[in-house]
Structures are given as C-alpha cells and as structure tokens.
MIBAMI-458250 format. One line per field, with one value per residue (C-alpha): residue number from 1; residue in three letters; chain; x, y, z. Coordinates in steps of 0.001 Angstrom, whole numbers, plus 524288, in hexadecimal, padded with zeros to 5 digits. Layout:
N
i: NUM:... $
aa: ALA:... $
ch: A:... $
xx: X:... $
yy: Y:... $
zz: Z:... $
END
This chain:
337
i: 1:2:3:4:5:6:7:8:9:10:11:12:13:14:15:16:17:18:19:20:21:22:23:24:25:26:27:28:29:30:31:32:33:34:35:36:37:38:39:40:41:42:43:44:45:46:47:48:49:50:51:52:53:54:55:56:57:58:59:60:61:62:63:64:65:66:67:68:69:70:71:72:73:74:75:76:77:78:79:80:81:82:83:84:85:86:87:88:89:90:91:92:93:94:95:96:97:98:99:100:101:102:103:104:105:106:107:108:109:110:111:112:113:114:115:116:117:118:119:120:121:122:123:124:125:126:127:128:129:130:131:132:133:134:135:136:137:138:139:140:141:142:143:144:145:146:147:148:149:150:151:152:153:154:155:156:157:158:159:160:161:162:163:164:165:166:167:168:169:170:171:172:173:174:175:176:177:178:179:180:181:182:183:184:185:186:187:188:189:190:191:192:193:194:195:196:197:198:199:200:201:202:203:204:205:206:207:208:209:210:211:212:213:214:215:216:217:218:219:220:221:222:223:224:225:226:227:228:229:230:231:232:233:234:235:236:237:238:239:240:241:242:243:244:245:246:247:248:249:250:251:252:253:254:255:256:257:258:259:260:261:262:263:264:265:266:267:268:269:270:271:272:273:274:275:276:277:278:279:280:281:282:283:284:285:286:287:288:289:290:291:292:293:294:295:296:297:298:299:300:301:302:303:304:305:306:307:308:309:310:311:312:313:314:315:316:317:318:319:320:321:322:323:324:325:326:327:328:329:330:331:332:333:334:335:336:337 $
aa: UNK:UNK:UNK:UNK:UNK:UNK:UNK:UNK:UNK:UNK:UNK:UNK:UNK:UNK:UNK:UNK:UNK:UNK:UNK:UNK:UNK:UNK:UNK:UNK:UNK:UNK:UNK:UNK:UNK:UNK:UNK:UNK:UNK:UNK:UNK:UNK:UNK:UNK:UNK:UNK:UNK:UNK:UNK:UNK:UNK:UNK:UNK:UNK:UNK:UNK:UNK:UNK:UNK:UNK:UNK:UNK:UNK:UNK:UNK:UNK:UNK:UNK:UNK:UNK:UNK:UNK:UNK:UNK:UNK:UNK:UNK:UNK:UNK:UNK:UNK:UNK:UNK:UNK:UNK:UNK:UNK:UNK:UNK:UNK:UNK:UNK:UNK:UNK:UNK:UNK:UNK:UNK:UNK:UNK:UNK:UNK:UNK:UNK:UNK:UNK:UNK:UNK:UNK:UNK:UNK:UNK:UNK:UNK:UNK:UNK:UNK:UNK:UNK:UNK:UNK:UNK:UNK:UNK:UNK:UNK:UNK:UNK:UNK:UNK:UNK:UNK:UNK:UNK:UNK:UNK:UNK:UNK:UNK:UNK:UNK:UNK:UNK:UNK:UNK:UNK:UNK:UNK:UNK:UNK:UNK:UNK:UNK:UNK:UNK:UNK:UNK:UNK:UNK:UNK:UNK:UNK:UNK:UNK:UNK:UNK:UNK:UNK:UNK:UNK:UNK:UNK:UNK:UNK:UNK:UNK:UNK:UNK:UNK:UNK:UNK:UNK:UNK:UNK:UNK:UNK:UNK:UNK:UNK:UNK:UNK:UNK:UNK:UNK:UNK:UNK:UNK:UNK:UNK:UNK:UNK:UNK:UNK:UNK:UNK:UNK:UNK:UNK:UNK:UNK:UNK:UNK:UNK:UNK:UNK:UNK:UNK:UNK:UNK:UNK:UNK:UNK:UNK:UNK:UNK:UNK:UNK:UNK:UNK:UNK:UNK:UNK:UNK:UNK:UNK:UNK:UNK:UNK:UNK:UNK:UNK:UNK:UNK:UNK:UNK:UNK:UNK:UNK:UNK:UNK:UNK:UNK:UNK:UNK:UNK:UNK:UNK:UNK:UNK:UNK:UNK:UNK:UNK:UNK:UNK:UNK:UNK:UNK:UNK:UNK:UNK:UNK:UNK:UNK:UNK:UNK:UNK:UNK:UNK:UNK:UNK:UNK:UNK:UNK:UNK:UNK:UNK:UNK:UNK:UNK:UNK:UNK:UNK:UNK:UNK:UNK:UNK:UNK:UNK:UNK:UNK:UNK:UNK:UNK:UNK:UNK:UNK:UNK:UNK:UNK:UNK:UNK:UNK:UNK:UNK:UNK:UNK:UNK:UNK:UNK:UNK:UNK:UNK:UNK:UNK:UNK:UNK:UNK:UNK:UNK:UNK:UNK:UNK:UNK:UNK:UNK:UNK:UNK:UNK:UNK:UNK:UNK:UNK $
ch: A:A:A:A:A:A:A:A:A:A:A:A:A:A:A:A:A:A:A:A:A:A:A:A:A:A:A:A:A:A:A:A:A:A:A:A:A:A:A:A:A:A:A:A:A:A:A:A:A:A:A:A:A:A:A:A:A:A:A:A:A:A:A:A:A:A:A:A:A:A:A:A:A:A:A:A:A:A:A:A:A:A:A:A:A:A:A:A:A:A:A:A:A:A:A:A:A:A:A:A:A:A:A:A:A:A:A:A:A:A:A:A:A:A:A:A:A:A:A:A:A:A:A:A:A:A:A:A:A:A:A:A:A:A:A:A:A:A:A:A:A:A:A:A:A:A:A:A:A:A:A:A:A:A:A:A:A:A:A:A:A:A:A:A:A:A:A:A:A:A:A:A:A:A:A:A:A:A:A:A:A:A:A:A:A:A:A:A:A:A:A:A:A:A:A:A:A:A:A:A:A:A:A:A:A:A:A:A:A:A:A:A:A:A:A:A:A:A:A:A:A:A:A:A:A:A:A:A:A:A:A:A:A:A:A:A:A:A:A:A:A:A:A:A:A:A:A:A:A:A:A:A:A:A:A:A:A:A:A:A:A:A:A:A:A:A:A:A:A:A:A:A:A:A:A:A:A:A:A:A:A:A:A:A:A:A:A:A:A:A:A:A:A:A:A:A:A:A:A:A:A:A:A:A:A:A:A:A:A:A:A:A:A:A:A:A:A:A:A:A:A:A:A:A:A:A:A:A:A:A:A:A:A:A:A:A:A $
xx: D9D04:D9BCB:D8D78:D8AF4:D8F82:D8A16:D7E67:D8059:D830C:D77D9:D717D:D76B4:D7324:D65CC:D65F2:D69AA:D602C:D54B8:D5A21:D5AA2:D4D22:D475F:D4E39:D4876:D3A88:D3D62:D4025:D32C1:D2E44:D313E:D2CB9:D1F28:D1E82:D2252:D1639:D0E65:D1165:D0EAE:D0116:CFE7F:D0133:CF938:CED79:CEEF3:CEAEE:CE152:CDBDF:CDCC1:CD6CA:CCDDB:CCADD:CC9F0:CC083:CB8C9:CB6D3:CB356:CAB33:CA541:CA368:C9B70:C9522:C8FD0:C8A7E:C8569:C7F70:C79E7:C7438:C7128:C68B3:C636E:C6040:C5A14:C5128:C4E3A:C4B33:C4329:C3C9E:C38A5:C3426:C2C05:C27D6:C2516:C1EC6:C1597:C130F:C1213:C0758:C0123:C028B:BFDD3:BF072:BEF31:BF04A:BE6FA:BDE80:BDFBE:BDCD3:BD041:BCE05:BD083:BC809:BBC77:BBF00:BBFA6:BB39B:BACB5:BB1FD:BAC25:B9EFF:B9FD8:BA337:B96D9:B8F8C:B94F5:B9488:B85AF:B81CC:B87C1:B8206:B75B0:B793C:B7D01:B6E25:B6A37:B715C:B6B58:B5E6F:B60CB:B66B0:B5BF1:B52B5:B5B1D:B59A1:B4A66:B4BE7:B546F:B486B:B3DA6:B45EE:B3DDE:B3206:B3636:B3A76:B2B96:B2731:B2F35:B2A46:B1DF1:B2043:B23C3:B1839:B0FBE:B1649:B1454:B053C:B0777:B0A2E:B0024:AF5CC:AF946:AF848:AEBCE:AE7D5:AEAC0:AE074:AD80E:AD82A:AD3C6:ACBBA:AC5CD:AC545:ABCE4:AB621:AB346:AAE8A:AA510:AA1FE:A9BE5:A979F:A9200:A8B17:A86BB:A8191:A7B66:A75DF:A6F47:A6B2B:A6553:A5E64:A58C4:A5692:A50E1:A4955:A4485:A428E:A3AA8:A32C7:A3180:A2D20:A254C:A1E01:A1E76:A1728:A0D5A:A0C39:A0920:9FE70:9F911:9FA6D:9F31C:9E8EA:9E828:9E5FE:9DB47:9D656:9D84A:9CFC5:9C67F:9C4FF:9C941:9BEDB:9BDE3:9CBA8:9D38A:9DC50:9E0BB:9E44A:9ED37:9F45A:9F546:9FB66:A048E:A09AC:A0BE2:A116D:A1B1B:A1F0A:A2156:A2989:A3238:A31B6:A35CD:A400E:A441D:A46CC:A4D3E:A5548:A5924:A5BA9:A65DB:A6BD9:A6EAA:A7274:A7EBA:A7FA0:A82C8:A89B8:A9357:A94FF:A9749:AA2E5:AA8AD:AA6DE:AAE69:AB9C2:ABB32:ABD01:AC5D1:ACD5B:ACCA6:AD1D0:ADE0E:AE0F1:AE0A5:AE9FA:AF2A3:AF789:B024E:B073A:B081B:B1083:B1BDF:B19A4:B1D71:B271B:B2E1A:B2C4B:B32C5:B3EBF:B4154:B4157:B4C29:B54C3:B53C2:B56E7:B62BF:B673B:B6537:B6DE8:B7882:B77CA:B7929:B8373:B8B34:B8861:B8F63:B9BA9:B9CDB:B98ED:BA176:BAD18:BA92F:BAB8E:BB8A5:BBC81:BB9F4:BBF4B:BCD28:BCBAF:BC9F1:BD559:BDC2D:BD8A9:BDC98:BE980:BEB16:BE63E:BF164:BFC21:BF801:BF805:C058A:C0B61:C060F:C0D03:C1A0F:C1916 $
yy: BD515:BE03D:BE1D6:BD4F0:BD4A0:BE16B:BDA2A:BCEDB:BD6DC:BDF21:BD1E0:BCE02:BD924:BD975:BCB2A:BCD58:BD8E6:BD05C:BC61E:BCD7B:BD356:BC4CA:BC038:BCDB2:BC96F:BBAF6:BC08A:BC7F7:BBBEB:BB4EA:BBF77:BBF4F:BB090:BB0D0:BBC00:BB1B0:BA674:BAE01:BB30E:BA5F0:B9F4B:BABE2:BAA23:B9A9E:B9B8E:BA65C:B9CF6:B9242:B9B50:B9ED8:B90BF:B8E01:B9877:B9586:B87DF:B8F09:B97F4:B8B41:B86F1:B8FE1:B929A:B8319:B8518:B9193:B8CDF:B8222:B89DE:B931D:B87A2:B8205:B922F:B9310:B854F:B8925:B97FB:B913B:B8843:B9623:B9C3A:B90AF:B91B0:B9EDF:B9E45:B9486:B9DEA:BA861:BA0B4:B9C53:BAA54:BB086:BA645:BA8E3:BB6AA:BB6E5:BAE5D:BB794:BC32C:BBCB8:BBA6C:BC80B:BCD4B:BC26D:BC743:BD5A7:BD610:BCE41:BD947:BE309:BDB4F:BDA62:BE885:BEE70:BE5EB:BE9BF:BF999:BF579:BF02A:BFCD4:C059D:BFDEC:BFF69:C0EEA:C0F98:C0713:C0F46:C1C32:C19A8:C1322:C1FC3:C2839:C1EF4:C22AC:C31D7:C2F2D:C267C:C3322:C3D0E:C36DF:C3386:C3E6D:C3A86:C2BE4:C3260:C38A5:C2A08:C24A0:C2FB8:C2AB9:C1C02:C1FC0:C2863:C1D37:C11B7:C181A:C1A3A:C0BFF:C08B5:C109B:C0A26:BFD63:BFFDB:C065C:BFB00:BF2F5:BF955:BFA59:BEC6D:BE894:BF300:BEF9E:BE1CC:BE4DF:BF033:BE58A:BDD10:BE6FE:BEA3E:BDC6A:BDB8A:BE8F6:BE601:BD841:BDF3A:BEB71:BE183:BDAB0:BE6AA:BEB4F:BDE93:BDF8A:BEDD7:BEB66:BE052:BE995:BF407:BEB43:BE5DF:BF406:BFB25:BEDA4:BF15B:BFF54:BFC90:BF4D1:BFD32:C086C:C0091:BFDDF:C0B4E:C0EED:C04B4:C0833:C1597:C1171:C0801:C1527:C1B90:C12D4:C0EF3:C1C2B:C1D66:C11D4:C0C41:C1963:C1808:C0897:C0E66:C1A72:C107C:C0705:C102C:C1653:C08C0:C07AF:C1552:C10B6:C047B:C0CB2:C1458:C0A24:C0420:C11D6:C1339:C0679:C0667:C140D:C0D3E:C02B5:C0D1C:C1194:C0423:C0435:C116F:C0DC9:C01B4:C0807:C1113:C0808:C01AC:C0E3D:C108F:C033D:C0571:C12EE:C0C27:C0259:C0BAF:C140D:C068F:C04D7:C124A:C1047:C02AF:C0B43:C143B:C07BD:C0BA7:C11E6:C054E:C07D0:C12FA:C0D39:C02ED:C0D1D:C12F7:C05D6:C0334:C1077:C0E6D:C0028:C0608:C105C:C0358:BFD57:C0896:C0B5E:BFC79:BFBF3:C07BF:C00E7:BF47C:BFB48:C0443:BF72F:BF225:BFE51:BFDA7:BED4D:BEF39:BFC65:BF1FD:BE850:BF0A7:BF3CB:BE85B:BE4F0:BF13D:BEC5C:BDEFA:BE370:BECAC:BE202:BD7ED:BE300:BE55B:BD5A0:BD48A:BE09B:BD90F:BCC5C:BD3E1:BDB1C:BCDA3:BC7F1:BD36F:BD036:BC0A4 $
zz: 81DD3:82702:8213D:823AB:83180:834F1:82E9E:83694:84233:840F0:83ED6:84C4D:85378:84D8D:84FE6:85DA1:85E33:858EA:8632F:86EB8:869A5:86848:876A0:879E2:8741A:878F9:885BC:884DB:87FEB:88B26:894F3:88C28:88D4F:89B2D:89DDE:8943B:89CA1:8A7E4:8A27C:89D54:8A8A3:8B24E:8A5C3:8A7A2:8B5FE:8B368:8A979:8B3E4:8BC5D:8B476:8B013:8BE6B:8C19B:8B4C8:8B9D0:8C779:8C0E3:8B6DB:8C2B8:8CA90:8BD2C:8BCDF:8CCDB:8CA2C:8BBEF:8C4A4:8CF10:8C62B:8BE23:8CBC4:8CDBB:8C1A8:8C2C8:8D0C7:8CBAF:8C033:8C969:8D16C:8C5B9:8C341:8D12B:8D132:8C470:8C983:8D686:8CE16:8C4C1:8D302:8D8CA:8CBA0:8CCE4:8DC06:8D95D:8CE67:8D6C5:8E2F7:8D980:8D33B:8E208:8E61E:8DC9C:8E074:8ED98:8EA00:8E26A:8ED1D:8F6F6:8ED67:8ED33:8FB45:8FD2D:8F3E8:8FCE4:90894:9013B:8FE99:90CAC:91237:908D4:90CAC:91B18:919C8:914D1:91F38:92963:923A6:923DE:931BB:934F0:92D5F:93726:9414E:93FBB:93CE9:94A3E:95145:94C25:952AE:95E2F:96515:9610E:964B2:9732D:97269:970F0:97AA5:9845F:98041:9812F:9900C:9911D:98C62:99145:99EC1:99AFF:99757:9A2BA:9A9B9:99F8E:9A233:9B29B:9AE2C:9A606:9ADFB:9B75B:9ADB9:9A8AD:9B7A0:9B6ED:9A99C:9AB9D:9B7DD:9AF0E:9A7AB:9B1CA:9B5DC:9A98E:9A641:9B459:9B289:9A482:9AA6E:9B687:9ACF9:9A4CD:9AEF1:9B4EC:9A852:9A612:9B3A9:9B2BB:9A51E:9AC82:9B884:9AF54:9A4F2:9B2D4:9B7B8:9AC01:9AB0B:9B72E:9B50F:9A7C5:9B03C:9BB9D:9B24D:9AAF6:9BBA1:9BC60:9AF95:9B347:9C204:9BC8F:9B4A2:9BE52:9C8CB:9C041:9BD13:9CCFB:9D2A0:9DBCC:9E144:9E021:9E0ED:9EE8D:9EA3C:9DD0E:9E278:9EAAD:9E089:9D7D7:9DFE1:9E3A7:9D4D4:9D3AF:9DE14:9D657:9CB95:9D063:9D7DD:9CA4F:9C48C:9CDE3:9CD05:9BE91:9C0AE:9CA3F:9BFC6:9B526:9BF90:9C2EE:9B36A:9B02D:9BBCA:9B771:9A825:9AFBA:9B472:9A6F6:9A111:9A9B6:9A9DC:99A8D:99D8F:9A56A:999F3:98FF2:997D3:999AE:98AC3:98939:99082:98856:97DAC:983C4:984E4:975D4:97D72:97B11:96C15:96E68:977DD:96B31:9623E:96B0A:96D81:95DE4:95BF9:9661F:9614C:95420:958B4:95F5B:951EF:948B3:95317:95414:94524:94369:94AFE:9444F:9375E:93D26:9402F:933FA:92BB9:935A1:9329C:92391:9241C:92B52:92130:915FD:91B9B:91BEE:90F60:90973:9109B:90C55:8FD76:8FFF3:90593:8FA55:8F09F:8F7EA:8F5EE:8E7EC:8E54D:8E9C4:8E5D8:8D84A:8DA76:8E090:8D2CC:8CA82:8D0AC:8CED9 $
END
C-alpha cells in the first residue's frame, strides 16, 4: 500500500512535473505560436508587399519589355538603315576611291607633262641664256656697230644731201652729156665734113701746085711772075686751110675734153652711190639690235612661263596632297563603318 501510494504519489508528482513541464511547453507553445502568428502575419504583408511590388515590378517589366521591343524594332530598323548607308557609303566610297585614283593617275599624267614641258622649258631657258651670254660677249663689238651705225648713218645723211646734189647735178650732167655727145657728134660730122672738103681741096690744090710747077717749068720764062703769084695765093689757101683744120682738131680735142670730165663727174657720182652700202650696215646693225630685243623679250616670256608652270606645278602637287589627304580619310571613315 505504501509502495503503491508512494508509487502513485511519485506518479503524481511526476504527473504534476510532466504537467507543469507540458503547461510549461504549452505556454512556450503559445508564446511560439503567438511569435508564428506574428511572423506569419509580418511574412503575410511582406508577401502582400511583395505581391504588390511584383505586380509593380510585372508591371514596369511589361512597359519596359514594350519599350524595350519598340527600342529594339526602332534599333533594328537603324541597323537596317545604317546597313543600307553603310552598303551606299561603302559603294560611294569605293566609287570616290576608283575616282580618286582616275583623278590621281590623271594628276600624275598631268604632272610628267607638266615635269616634261619644264624640263623642255629649263633647256629652252639655257640655251636662251647660253644665247644670252653669246649676246653679253659681243655686246662690245655690237656697241662698235652701233658707233658705226651713227658714224654711217651720219655719212648717210651727208650722202643723201650730197646725192641729192648730185642727182640735180647728174641729171643736168646728163643733160649735157647728151647735149654734149649730140653737139660732139655734129661737130665731128661737120668737122669730118670740113676736114673731108679741106683735105679735099688740099689734095687738089697740091695736084695745082704739082701741075703749076710743071706748067712753071715748062713756061718759066715767059709765064714766071703770074706763076709766083699764083702760087703763093695757093700757098696762102693752104695754109688758112691748114690752120683751119688745126683749128677744128682743137674745137674737138675741147669738145672730148668736156665729155671726158662730165664722164669723170658721173663716175665720181657713181662712186658715192656705191658708198650708199652704208645702208647695209645700219641694216645689219638694226638686224643685230632687234635680234638683242627679241632674245631679251624671249627670255622674259620664258622666265614667266617657268614662274606660271613652276605655280602650276604647285598647285597640282597641293591638290594631289589634298586628294590623298581625302582618299585617307575617305578610307579611315570606311574602316570605322
């Protein structure tokens, strides 16, 4: 009995014990459930808040997916844009480049050209310049000539006062000299006349006289004082006749004379027209000093050619560094499409 109740009351104190323990544990229970309910109910409106701002966040997700999709057509409609400027830029380019290098080798054509017509023009300009010096060395003997050219346009000058003299006095040389061979001529024909008549009579006044002689001696005795007088009358006439012709002989010797002379005068006359060659020198000298003006204005014009080719060839040389500048970014533009 005693066992039993200390059993029993062992029982009830362990039942107790295990009772307080379980109230103890319910208790804890409780406060568990109540923390539970209280993180149940704080996770309840996290999850509504969560739910809420998922929906927020669905959303923004659905605007953003559609501007994101209106983003993406409009970014695919650029690349499709671009793509086609890039095609077109890629074609202009390679079009500009095939045109660049058209225009480049044309530049280079154009420049050997140019290179050639001012190597040809360098040449040009030396031997214009070897001229020159050639010009410069007989520039004393071209001051000789001009010294001349003075000296004989100033005989010239004196020639032509002269010749003109002389032409009046040719042209009246002239005169007399046809007047003088007209007037010698018929002078000769009527000396030849008086001296054809004269020697005529002399011929026959000789044979009187040969035949008086004869006849003198045949008749001298009876005949001799009419035969002295007879032929000292024809003495007489011969020598009037003698003197006469004589006296002719002189008329034409002056008369030659005078021809000579005028002959003289027109020879000296012909002389000084060929003095008149002074004319080929000042020629010459004017050949010589127009020569000089054209090797000196020909030395200018080529001069200004080499500066414009020289300018030309500058110019060029800028616009093919220009067009290479251009054909370098075209190419670098085309690298970073």
């Amino acid at each position: 009995m005693n066992s039993l109740e200390s059993e029993r009351k062992r029982a009830r104190i362990e039942y107790e014990k295990d009772s307080g323990n379980e109230k103890l544990g319910l208790r804890r229970l409780e406060e568990k459930y109540d923390d539970l309910q209280q993180n149940f109910q704080y996770i309840a409106e996290q999850e509504k808040n969560a739910k809420d701002q998922l929906k927020e966040i669905k959303k923004e997700y659905e605007t953003y997916r559609n501007k994101s999709e209106q983003k993406v057509q409009n970014l695919q409609r650029e690349k499709l844009k671009v793509c086609a400027e890039r095609d077109e830029l890629q074609e202009d380019t390679s079009k500009q480049q095939m045109e660049l290098k058209n225009a480049l080798f044309r530049q280079g054509t154009e420049k050997a050209v140019i290179q050639n017509k001012l190597e040809d023009t360098e040449s040009q300009l030396e031997n214009v310049k070897r001229r020159l010096s050639e010009v410069m060395i007989q520039l004393p003997e071209l001051e000789q000539l001009r010294e001349r050219s003075r000296t004989a346009e100033h005989r010239v000058k004196e020639l032509e006062q002269k010749l003109s003299r002389q032409d009046e006095a040719t042209g009246v040389a002239m005169v007399m000299q046809t007047q003088l061979a007209k007037e010698t001529n018929e002078s000769n024909l009527l000396l030849k006349e008086k001296a054809d008549s004269l020697q005529g009579k002399l011929q026959r006044a000789e044979q009187r006289i040969t035949e008086l002689t004869r006849v003198e001696i045949e008749n001298e005795v009876h005949r001799q004082p009419s035969l002295h007088k007879m032929l000292a009358n024809l003495q007489k006439s011969q020598v009037v006749l003698l003197e006469t012709q004589s006296e002719l002989k002189s008329s034409a010797h002056i008369h030659e004379t005078a021809y000579q002379r005028a002959a003289q005068e027109l020879t000296a006359v012909k002389k000084d027209l060929v003095e008149m060659k002074v004319d080929d020198i000042s020629d010459e000298v004017d050949d010589i000093s127009d020569e000089v003006d054209d090797i000196s204005d020909e030395v200018d014009d080529i001069s200004d050619e080499v500066d414009d080719i020289s300018d030309e060839v500058d110019d060029i040389s800028d616009e093919v560094d220009d067009i290479s500048d251009e054909v370098d970014g075209i190419s670098d533009e085309a690298d970073d499409i």
